[in-house]
ROBA-186010 format. One line per 5 residues: number of its first residue (from 1); their letters; for each residue z negated, x, y negated of C-alpha. Coordinates in nm, 2 decimals. Layout:
N
NUM) A) Z X Y ~ ...
This chain:
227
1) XXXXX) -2.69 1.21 -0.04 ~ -2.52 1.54 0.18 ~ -2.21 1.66 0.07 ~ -2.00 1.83 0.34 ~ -1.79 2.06 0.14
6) XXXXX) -1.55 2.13 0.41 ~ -1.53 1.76 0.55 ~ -1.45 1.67 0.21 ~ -1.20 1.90 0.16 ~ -1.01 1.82 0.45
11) XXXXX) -1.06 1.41 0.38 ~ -0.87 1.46 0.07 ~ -0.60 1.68 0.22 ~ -0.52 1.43 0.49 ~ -0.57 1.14 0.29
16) XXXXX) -0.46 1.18 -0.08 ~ -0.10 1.26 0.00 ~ -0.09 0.98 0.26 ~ -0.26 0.76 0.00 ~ -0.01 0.86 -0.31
21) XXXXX) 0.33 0.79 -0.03 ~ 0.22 0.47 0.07 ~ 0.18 0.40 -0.32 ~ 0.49 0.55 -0.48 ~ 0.68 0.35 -0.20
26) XXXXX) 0.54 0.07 -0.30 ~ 0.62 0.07 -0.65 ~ 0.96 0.21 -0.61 ~ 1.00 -0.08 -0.40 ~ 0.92 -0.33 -0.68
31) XXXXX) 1.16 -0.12 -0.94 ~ 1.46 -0.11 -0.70 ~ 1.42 -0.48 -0.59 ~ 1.38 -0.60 -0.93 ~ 1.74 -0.37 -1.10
36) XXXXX) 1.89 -0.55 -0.79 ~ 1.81 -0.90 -0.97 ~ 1.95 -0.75 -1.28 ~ 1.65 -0.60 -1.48 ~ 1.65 -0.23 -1.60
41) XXXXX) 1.34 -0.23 -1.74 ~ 1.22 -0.03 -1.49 ~ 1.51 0.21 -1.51 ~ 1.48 0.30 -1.86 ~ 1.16 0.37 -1.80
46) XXXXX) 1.18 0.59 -1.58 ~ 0.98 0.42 -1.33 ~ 1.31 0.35 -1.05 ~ 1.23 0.69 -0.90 ~ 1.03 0.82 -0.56
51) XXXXX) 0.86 1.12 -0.81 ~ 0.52 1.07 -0.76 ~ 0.46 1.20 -1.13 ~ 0.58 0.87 -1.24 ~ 0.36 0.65 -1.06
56) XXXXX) 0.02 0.78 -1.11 ~ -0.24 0.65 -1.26 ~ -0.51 0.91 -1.39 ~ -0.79 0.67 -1.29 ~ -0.63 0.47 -1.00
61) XXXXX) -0.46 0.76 -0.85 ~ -0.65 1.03 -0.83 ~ -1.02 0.96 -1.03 ~ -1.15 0.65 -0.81 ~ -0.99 0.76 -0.46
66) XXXXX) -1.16 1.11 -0.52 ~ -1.47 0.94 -0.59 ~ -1.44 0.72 -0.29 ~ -1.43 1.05 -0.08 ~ -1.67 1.22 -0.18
71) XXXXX) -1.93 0.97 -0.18 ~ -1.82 0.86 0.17 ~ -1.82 0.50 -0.02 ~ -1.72 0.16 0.21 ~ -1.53 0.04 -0.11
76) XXXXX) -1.23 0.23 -0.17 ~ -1.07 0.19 -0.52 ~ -0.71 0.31 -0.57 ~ -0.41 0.16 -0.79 ~ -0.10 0.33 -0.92
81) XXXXX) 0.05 0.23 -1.30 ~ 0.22 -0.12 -1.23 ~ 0.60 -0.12 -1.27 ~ 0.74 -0.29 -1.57 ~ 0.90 -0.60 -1.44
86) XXXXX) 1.10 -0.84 -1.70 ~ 1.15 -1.18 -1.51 ~ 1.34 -1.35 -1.78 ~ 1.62 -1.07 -1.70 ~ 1.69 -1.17 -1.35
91) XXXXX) 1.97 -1.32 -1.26 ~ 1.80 -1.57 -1.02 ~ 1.43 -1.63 -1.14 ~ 1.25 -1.78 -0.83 ~ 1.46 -1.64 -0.60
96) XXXXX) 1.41 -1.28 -0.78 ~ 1.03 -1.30 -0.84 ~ 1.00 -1.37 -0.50 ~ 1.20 -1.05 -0.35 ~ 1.06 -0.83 -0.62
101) XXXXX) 0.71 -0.92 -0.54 ~ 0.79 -0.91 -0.15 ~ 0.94 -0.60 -0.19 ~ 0.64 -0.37 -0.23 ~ 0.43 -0.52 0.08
106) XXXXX) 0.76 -0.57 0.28 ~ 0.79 -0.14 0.18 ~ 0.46 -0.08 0.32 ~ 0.54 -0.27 0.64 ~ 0.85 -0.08 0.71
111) XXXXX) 0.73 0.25 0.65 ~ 0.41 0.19 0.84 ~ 0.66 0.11 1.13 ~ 0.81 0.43 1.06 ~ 0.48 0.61 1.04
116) XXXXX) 0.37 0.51 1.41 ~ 0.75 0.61 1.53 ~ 0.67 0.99 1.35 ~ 0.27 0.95 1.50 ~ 0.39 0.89 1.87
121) XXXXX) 0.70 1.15 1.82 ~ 0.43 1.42 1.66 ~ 0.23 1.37 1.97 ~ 0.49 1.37 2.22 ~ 0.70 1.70 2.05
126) XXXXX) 0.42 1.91 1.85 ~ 0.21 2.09 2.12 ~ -0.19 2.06 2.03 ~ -0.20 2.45 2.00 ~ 0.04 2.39 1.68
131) XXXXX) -0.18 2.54 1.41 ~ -0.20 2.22 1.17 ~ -0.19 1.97 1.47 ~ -0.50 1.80 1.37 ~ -0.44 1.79 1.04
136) XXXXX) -0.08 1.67 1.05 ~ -0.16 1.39 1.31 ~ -0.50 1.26 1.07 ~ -0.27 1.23 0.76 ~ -0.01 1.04 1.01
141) XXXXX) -0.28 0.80 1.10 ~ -0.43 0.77 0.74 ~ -0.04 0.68 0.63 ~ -0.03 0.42 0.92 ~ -0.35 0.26 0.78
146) XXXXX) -0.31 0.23 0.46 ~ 0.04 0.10 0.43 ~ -0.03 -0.17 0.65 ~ -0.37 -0.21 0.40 ~ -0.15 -0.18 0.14
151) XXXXX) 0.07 -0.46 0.25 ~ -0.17 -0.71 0.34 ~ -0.41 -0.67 0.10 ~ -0.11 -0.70 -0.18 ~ -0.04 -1.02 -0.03
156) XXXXX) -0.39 -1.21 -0.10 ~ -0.26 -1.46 -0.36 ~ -0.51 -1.39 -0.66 ~ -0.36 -1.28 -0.93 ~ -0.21 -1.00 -1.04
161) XXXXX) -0.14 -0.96 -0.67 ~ 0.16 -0.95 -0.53 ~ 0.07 -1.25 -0.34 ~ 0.02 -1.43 -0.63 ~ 0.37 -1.41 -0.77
166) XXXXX) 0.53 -1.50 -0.42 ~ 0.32 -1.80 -0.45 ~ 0.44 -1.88 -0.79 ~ 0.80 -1.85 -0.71 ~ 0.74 -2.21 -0.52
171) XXXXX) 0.56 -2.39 -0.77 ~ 0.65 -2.61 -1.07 ~ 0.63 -2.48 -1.45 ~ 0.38 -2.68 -1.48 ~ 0.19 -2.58 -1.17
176) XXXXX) 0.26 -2.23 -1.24 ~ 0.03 -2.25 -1.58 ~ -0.29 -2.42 -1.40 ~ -0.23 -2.14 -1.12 ~ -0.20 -1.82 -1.36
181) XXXXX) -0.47 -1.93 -1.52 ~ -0.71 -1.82 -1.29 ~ -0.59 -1.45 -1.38 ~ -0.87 -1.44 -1.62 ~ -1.13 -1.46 -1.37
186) XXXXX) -0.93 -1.25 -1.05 ~ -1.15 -0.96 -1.18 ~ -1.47 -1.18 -1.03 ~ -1.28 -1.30 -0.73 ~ -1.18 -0.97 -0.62
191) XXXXX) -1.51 -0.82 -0.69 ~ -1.62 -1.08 -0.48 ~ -1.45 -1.03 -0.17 ~ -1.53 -0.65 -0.15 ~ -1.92 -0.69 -0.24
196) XXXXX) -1.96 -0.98 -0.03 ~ -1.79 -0.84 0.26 ~ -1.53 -1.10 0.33 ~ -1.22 -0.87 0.27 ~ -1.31 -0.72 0.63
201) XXXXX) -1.10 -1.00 0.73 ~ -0.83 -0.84 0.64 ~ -0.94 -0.55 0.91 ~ -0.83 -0.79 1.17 ~ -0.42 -0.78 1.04
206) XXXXX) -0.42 -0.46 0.99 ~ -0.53 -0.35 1.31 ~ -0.33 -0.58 1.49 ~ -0.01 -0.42 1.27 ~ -0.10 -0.08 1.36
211) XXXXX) -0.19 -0.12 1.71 ~ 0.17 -0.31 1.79 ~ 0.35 -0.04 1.58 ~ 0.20 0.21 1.78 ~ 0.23 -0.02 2.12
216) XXXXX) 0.63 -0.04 2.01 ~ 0.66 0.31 1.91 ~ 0.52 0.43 2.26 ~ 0.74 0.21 2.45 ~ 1.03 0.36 2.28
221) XXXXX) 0.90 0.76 2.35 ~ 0.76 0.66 2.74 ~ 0.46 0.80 2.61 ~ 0.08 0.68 2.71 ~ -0.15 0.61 2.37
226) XX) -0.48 0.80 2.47 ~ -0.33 1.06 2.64
C-alpha cells in the first residue's frame, strides 16, 4: 500500500473539519430538541453546546476517520459521544422521542441545504485565483456530502439509530420491547450492510439530496453547475 503524504494531508484538512461540523450539529440538535421537551440532562452536562470539544469521541472522532484516510479505506467509520437523552423527563413521551430523534437528521438536512447555498455563492463570489480556492470549495463539498450521509444513514431504523427511535415512537409498549430487542444484534446488522455492500443504497438518496440542493441553490445565484 502507497501513502501520498501530501494527498493525505490535504484529505484530512478538507475533510475532518467538514466531518466534525456536520457531527457537532447533529448532536447539538438532539440536546436542544430534547431541553425543548423538558429534559436538562443534556444541559447539565454540558453537552447543549456547538463546542466541538464536547462532542468528540477519541475513537469515533478522530482515531477511526483518520484511519479511514489514510488507508484510502471504502468503509468509513466515524461517531461522536451520544448525547444523554432522559425520555422519562419529557413532557410528551412519543411526541418528544420522535422530535428529538428527528432532530439530528432533520439538522443535517438543513445545513446540507445551507452548504450547497455557501458551495454555489463560493463559486459565484471567490475568484479561482483566491489562494485557498480549492481547498475551501473541497471542504464545502465534503460538508455537503456528509450531512446529507449523515442524515440518511441515521435514519436506517436499526437500533441505536436514530431511525430506530422514530420508529418506536409509533409502536405499542409491548411492540416496543420485541423491537428493541433486536439492539443486541444491530452490531451484526450494521456490519452486515457495509461488508456486504448493500448500504450503497443509501448512495442513491444522497445524491439525489445533494444534486437538488445544489440544482436549487443555482437557480437562486443564476449560476451554471459545471461552469
Amino acid at each position: 500500500m502507497e501513502f501520498n503524504a501530501a494527498e493525505i494531508i490535504r484529505n484530512v484538512a478538507t475533510f475532518m473539519p467538514a466531518f466534525l461540523i456536520a457531527l457537532v450539529v447533529h448532536e447539538y440538535a438532539h440536546a436542544w430538541m430534547a431541553y425543548r421537551f423538558g429534559d436538562t440532562t443534556s444541559e447539565y452536562q454540558g453537552r447543549l453546546t456547538l463546542n466541538p470539544a464536547a462532542h468528540i469521541d477519541p475513537l469515533g472522532t478522530i482515531a477511526f476517520p483518520l484511519l479511514s484516510i489514510v488507508t484510502g479505506s471504502s468503509i468509513f467509520f466515524g461517531w461522536a459521544k451520544p448525547v444523554p437523552i432522559d425520555t422519562t423527563r419529557f413532557s410528551h413521551y412519543r411526541k418528544g422521542l420522535f422530535w428529538v430523534s428527528f432532530a439530528g437528521p432533520l439538522s443535517n438536512l438543513i445545513l446540507g441545504l445551507f452548504t450547497a447555498f455557501a458551495l454555489v455563492g463560493f463559486q459565484v463570489f471567490v475568484p479561482a485565483s483566491f489562494g485557498f480556492y480549492e481547498g475551501l470549495q473541497a471542504m464545502l463539498f465534503s460538508l455537503l456530502l456528509l450531512n446529507f450521509s449523515l442524515a440518511i444513514f441515521n435514519l436506517i431504523p436499526i437500533p441505536p439509530l436514530d431511525g430506530s427511535n422514530i420508529v418506536l415512537s409509533f409502536l405499542s409498549d409491548n411492540a416496543a420491547r420485541q423491537y428493541m430487542a433486536l439492539q443486541q444484534y444491530s452490531f451484526f446488522f450494521l456490519l452486515f450492510l457495509m461488508f456486504s455492500g448493500a448500504l450503497r443504497v443509501i448512495a442513491i438518496p444522497i445524491r439525489f439530496l445533494a444534486e437538488l440542493s445544489l440544482a436549487i441553490a443555482a437557480s437562486v445565484f443564476g449560476f451554471a453547475l459545471g461552469q
